[in-house]
N, C-alpha and C positions, 0 to 999 in steps of 0.2 A: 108259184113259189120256187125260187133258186135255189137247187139243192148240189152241190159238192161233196162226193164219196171219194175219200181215198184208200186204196187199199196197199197192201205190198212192204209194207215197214217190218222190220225185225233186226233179229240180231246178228253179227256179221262179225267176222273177223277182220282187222287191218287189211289194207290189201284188195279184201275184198268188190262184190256188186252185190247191189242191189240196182231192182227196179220197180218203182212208185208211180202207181196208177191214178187218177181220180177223171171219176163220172159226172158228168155235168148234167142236169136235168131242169128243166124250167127257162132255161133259155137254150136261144142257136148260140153253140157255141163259137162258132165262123164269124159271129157282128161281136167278140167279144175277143180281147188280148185277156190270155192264160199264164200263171204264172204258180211259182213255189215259194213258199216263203219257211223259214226253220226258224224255232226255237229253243237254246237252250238253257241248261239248267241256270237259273242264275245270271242268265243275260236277256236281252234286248231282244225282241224278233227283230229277224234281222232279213234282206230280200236274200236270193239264192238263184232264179232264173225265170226269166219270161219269155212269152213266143205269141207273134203277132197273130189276128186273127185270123188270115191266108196261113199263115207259118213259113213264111218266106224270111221274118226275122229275127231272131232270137239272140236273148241278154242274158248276162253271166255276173254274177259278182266275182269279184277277182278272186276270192279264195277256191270257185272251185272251177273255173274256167280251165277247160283241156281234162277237166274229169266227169262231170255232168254235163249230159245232154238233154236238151229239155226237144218232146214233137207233143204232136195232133193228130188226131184224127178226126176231123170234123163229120164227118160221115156217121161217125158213132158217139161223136158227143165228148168225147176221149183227151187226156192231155198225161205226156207217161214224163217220167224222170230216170232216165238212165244213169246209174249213180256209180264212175267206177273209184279203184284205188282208194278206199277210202280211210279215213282215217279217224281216227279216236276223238278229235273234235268234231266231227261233221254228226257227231251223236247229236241228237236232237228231237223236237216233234215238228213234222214235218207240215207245212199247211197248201193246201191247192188253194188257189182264187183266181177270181175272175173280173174283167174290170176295161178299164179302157186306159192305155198308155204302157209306157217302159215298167212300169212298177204297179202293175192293176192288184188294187185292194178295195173291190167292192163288194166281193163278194167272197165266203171263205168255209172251207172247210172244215171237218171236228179237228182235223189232224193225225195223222201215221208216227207211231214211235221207229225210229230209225237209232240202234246201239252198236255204236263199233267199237269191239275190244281190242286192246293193245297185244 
C-alpha cells in the first residue's frame, strides 16, 4: 500500500521559508517522478513542481519558479520543497504525489496546511 506523509506546513509571514517534506512508503521512490501540487481556498488544485525519478529534472509552475525548489532523496524515500519568499497566495494545502511524467498524480497525500500572512 502507497502511503504519502507530509510534514513541515504552517504559518509564515510574507517573505518568509518554509520547507515541506513528504515520506514515501510502499513503493521505491527512485522508479517513480515526485511532485507538489496546492490547493487553495476556493480554487482549482493547481500543479506547483515535480522532480524526475534520478532527480536530475525538475518542473516549476510559473508562479513560483526561482522561489521553490523541489529534491529527493531516494536513499530515504524522501521528496522536500524548499519554499522561499513567499507570499500570501502561495497560502494553501499543500499535496506530495507520486506518479510517472511532468505532472505525476497517481498517487497523493493527506496534504500540509501552508499560510502566509501579509
Amino acid at each position: 500500500q502507497v502511503q504519502l506523509v507530509e510534514s513541515g506546513g504552517g504559518l509564515v509571514q510574507a517573505g518568509g521559508s518554509l520547507r515541506l517534506s513528504c515520506a514515501a512508503s510502499g513503493l521505491s521512490s527512485r522508479n517513480y517522478d515526485m511532485g507538489w501540487y496546492r490547493q487553495a481556498p476556493g480554487k482549482e488544485r493547481e500543479f506547483v513542481a515535480a522532480i524526475s525519478g534520478s532527480g536530475r529534472n525538475q518542473y516549476y509552475a510559473d508562479s513560483v519558479k526561482g522561489r521553490f525548489a523541489i529534491s529527493r532523496d531516494n536513499a530515504k524515500n524522501t521528496v522536500s520543497l524548499q519554499m522561499n519568499t513567499l507570499k500570501p497566495e502561495d497560502t494553501a494545502i499543500y499535496y506530495c504525489t507520486g506518479g510517472i511524467g511532468v505532472t505525476p498524480d497517481k498517487y497523493w497525500g493527506q496534504g500540509t496546511q501552508v499560510t502566509v500572512s501579509s
